[in-house]
C-alpha positions as CSV (number, residue, x, y, z in Angstrom):
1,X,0.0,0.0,0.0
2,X,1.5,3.5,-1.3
3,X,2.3,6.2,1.6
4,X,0.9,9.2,1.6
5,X,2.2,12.2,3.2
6,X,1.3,15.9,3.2
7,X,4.3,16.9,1.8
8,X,3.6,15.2,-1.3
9,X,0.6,17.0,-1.6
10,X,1.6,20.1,-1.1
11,X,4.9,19.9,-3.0
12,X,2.6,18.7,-7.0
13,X,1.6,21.3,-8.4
14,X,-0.3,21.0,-11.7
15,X,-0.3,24.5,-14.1
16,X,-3.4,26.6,-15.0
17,X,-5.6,25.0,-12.5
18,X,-6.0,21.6,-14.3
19,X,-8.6,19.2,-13.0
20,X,-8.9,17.5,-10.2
21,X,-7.2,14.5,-9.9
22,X,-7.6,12.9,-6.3
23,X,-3.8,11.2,-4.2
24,X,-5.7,8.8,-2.9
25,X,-9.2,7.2,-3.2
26,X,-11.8,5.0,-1.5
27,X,-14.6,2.9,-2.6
28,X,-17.6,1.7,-1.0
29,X,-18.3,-2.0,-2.2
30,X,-21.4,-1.4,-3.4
31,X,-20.1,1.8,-5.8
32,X,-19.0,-1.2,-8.2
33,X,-22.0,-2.6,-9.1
34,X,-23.2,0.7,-11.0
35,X,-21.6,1.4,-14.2
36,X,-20.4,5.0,-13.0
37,X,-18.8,3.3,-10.2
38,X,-17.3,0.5,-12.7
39,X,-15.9,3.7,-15.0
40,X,-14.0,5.8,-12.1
41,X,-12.7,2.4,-10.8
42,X,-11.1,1.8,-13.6
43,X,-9.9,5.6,-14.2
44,X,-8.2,5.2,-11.1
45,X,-6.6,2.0,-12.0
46,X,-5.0,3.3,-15.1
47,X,-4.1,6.9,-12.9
48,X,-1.8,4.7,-11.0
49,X,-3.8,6.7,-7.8
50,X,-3.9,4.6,-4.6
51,X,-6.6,2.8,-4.0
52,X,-8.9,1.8,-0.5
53,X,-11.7,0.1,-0.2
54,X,-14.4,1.4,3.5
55,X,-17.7,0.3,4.8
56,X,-19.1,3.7,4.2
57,X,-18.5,6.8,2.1
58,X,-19.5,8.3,5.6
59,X,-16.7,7.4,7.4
60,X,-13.0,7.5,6.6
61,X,-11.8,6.7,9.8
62,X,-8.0,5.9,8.5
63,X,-6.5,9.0,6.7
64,X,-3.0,9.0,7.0
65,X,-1.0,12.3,8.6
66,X,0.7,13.3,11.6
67,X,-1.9,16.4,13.2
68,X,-5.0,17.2,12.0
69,X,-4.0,20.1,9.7
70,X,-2.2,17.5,7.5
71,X,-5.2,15.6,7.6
72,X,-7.5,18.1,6.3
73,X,-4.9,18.6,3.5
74,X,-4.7,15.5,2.5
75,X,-8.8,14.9,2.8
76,X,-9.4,17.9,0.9
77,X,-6.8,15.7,-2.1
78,X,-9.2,12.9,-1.4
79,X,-12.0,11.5,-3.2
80,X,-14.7,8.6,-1.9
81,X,-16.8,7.3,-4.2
82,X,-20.1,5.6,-2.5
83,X,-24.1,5.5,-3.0
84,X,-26.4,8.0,-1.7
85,X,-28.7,6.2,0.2
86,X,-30.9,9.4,1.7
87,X,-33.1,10.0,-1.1
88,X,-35.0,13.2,0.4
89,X,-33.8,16.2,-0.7
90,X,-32.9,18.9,1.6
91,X,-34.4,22.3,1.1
92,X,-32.1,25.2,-0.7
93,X,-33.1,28.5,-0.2
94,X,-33.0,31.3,-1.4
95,X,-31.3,29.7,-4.5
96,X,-33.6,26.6,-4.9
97,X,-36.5,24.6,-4.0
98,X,-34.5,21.4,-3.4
99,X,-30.8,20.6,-3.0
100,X,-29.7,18.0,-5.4
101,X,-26.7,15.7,-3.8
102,X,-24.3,14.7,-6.3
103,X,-21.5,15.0,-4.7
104,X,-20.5,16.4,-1.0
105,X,-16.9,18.2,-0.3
106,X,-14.6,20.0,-2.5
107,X,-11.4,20.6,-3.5
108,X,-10.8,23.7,-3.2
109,X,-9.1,25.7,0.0
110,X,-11.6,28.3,0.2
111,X,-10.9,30.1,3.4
112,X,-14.1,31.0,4.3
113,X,-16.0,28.7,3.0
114,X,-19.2,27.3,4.8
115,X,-18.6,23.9,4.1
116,X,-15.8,24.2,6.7
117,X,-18.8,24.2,9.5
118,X,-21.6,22.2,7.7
119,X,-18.9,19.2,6.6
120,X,-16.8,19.2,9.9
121,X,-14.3,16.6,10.4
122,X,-15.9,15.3,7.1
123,X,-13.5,17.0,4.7
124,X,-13.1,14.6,1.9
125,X,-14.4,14.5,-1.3
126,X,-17.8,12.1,-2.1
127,X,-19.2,12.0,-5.7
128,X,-22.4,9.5,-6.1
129,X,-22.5,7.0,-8.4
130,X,-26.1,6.2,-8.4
131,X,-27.1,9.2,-10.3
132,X,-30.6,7.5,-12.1
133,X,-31.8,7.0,-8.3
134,X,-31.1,10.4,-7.6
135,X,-32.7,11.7,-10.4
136,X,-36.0,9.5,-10.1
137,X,-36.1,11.2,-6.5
138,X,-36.2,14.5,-8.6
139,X,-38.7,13.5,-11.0
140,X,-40.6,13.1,-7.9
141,X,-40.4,16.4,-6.4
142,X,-41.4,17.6,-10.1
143,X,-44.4,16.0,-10.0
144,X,-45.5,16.4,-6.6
145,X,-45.3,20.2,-7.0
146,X,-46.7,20.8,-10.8
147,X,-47.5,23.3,-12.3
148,X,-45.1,24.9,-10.4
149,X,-41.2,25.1,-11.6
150,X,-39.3,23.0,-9.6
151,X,-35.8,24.2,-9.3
152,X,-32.9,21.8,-8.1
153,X,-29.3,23.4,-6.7
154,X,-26.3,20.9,-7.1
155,X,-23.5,22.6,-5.5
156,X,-24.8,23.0,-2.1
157,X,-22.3,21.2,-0.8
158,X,-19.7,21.0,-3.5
159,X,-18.4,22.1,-6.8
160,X,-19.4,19.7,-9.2
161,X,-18.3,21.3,-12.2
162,X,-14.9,20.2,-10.6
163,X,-15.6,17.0,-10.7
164,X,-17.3,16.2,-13.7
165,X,-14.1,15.0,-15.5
166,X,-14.5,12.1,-13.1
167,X,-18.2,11.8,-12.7
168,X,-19.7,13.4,-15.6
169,X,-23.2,13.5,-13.6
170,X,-23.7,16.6,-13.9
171,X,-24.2,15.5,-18.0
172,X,-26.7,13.5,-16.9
173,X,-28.5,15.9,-14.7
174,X,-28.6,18.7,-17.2
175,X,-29.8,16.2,-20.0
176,X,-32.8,14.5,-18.1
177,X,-33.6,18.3,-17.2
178,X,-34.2,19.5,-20.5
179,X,-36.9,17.0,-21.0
180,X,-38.5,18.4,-17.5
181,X,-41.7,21.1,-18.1
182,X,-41.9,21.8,-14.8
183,X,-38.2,20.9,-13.5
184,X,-34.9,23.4,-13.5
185,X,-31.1,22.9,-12.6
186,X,-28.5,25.1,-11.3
187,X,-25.1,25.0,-10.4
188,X,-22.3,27.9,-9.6
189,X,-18.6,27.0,-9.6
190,X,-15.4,28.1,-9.0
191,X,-14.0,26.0,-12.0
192,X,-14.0,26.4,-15.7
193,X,-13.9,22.6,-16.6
194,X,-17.1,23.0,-18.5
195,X,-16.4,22.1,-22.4
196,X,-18.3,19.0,-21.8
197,X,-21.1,20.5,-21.0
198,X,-21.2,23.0,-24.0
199,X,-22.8,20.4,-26.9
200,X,-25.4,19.1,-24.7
201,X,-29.2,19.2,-25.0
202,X,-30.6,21.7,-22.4
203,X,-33.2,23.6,-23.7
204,X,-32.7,26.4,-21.5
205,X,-33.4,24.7,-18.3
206,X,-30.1,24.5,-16.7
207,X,-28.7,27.5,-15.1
208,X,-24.9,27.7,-15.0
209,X,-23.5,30.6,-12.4
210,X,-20.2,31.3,-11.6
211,X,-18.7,32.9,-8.5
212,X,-16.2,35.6,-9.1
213,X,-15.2,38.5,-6.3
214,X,-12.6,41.2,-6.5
215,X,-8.7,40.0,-7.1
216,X,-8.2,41.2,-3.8
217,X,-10.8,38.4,-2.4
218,X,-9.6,35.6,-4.9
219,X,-5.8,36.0,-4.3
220,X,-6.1,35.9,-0.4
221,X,-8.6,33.7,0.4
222,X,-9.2,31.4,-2.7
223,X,-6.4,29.4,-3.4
224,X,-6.8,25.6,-4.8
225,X,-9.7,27.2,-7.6
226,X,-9.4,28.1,-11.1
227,X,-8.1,32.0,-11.8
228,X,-10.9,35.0,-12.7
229,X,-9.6,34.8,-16.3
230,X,-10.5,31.2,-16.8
231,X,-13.7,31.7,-15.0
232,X,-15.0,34.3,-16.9
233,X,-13.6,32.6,-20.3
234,X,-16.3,29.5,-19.3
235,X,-18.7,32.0,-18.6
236,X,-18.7,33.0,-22.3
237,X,-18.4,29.9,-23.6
238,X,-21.5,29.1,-21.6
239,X,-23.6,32.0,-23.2
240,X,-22.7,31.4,-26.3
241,X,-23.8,27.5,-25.6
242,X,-27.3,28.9,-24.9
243,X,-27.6,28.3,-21.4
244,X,-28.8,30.7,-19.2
245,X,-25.9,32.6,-17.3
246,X,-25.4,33.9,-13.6
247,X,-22.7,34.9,-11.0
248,X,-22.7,34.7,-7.5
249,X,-20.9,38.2,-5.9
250,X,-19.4,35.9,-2.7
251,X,-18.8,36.5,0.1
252,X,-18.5,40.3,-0.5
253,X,-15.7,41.5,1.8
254,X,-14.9,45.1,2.7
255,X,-11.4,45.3,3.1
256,X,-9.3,48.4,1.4
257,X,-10.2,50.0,-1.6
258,X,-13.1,47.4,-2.0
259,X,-15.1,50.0,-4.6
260,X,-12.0,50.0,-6.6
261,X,-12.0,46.3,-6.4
262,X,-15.5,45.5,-7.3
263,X,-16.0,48.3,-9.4
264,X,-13.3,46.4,-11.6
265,X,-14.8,43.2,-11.0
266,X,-18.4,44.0,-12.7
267,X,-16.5,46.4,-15.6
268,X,-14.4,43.6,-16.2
269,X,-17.4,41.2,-16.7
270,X,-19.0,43.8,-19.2
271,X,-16.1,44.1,-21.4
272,X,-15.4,40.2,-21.4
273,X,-18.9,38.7,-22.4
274,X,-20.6,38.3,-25.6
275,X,-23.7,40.1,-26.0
276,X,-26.1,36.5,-25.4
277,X,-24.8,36.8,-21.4
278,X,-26.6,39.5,-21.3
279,X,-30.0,37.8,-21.8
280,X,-31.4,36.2,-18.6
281,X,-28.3,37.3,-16.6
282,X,-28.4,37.0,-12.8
283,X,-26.9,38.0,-10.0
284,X,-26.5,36.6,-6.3
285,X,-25.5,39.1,-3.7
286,X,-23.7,37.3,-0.3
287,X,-22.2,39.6,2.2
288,X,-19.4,37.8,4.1
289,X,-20.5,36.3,7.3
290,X,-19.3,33.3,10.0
291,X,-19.8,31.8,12.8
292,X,-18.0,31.0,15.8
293,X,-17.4,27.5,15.3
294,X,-16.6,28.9,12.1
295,X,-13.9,31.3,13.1
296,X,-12.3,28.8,15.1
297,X,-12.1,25.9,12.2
298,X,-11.3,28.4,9.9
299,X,-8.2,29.7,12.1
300,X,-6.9,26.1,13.3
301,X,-6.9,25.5,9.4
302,X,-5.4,28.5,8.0
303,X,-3.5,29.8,10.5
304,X,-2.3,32.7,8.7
305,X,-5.2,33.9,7.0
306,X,-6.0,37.3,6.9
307,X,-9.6,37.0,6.3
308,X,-11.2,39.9,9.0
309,X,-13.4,37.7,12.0
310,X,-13.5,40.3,14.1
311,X,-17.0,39.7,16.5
312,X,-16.7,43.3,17.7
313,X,-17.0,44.8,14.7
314,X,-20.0,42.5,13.5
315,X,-23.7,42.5,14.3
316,X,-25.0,39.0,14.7
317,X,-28.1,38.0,12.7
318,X,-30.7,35.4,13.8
319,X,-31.2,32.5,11.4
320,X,-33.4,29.6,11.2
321,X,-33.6,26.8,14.0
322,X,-32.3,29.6,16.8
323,X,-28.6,29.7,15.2
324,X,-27.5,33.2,13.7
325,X,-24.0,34.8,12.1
326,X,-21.7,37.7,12.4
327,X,-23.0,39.9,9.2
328,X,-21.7,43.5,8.5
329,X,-23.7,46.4,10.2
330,X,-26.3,47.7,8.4
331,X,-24.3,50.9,7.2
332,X,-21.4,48.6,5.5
333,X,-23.6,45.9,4.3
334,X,-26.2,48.9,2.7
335,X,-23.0,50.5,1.5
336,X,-22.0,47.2,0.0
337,X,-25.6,46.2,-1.5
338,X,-26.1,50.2,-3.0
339,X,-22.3,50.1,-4.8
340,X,-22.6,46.8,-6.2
341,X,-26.1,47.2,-7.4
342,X,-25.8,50.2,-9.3
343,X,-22.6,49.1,-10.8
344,X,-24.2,45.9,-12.0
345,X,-27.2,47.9,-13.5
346,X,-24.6,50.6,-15.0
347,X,-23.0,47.7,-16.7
348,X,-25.9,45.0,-17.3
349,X,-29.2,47.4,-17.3
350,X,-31.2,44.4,-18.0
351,X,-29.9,41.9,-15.4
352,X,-31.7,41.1,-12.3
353,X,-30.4,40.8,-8.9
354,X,-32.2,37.6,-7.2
355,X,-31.4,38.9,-3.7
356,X,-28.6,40.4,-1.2
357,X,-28.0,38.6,1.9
């Protein structure tokens, strides 16, 4: 059985953002007897990658490296491929009516990332293989809610469109959606792996989005994702593929000349597009916000982030289920939503902006 150490992770490094490829990987037994399952078993047979087999894609209990900070590098380099056996969709609001799990984890080192809280000591990588299950689950949602539009997110808890060298499920998804009167898809990313997706049959009813912030934002606190440029060259090739085109602003951070920075963000996105982005365009407003437990994952696993938690200078806002986060005060976070919205509206006059949050 090959080693792996954290050095060796740390010390490949692929140019321009390539896709993922996993160091190590784990199967549940029951992956193999789907054909997706068959296919990445034997993609990571010819990679060479090492292989592992575990009970459940819920618990890898064996991941080598000496403190838990190597751990959640190497996790974070490390893919499980199982079945999803919880077939009830969770709720996704405000994006969504239903969260659609594909795959759970991501690659990326996203320093403020939510999953860091919602996937805890969980940081690996899990792509489903039993994707017609999942979708007959969707077709039932669809039908138990027509004549309303259905819509389905499938990176709540993941980027799949980095992942869909390996899985290509979300191919599938988009496919068996176009055939759906009353069902929609949506994704946003962080990737631009999407040439796959370009040719396919999706009749308008797959929503691609991509999440861009200011350099300032991406260089500090996004490492491990693909660069603006390559972002926003996918988001063109995914207007001119017909597909109905958004971007996620998140999380907006004030931090020094942050008008400067965003201001460049949205002009840049203006004089990069073709003229079809323009039609449908979206955009999803998320001011930066964290929890304690948040702070304190977030700090044992970047240690020397510079990402502002400061609780004093934060005004906590109530969620669901009696749980709340540390949000901007009102005047930053209105100065925030009244900059960014008439620079988007300057720029894309016939855009709409779904919400600010």
């Amino acid at each position: 059985m090959e080693t792996i150490t954290s050095h060796s992770l740390v010390k490949r490094k692929l140019p321009s953002r390539p896709s993922f490829v996993p160091e190590l990987v784990y199967f549940e037994p029951g992956a193999l007897d789907y054909e997706k399952g068959q296919r990445i078993y034997k993609w990571v047979q010819e990679q060479g990658i090492p292989l592992r087999m575990t009970t459940s894609h819920n618990r890898i209990t064996n991941l080598p490296g000496d403190s838990e900070l190597e751990q959640y590098k190497i996790a974070k380099r490390t893919l499980v491929v199982g079945v999803r056996k919880t077939l009830k969709f969770d709720t996704s609001k405000p994006s969504a009516e239903y969260a659609i799990p594909i795959a759970t984890g991501c690659m990326g080192h996203c320093h403020y990332c939510y999953l860091q809280t919602t996937l805890g000591a969980k940081p690996y990588i899990r792509v489903y293989v039993n994707t017609k299950e999942i979708m007959e689950a969707a077709q039932g949602y669809i039908d138990e809610r027509k004549p309303e539009i259905t819509r389905f997110e499938a990176a709540c808890t993941s980027d799949p469109v980095g992942l869909e060298p390996i899985t290509g499920s979300l191919a599938e998804l988009i496919t068996f959606m176009a055939d759906q009167e009353y069902g929609r898809l949506r994704f946003v990313t962080k990737f631009h792996h999407v040439d796959s997706l370009l040719g396919l049959q999706h009749n308008g009813h797959t929503r691609i989005r991509f999440s861009v912030n200011s350099k300032y934002v991406i260089k500090h606190f996004e490492p491990g994702t693909s660069r603006f440029e390559e972002r926003i060259e996918a988001a063109a090739k995914v207007a001119r593929a017909g597909y109905p085109l958004g971007f996620i602003i998140a999380p907006i951070i004030w931090h020094d000349d942050w008008e400067q920075g965003y201001g460049e963000l949205i002009e840049s996105l203006a004089k990069t597009l073709p003229p079809e982005a323009s039609q449908q365009l979206t955009f999803e407003l998320i001011q930066h916000r964290f929890t304690k437990t948040a702070k304190n994952i977030i700090e044992r696993r970047y240690p020397r982030t510079k990402l502002e938690m400061d609780i004093e200078k934060r005004k906590y806002k109530w969620g669901r289920w009696g749980q709340g986060k540390y949000v901007y005060p009102d005047e930053k976070a209105d100065a925030l939503r009244l900059f960014l919205s008439e620079r988007i509206f300057e720029h894309f006059p016939s855009a709409t902006i779904d919400y600010f949050t």
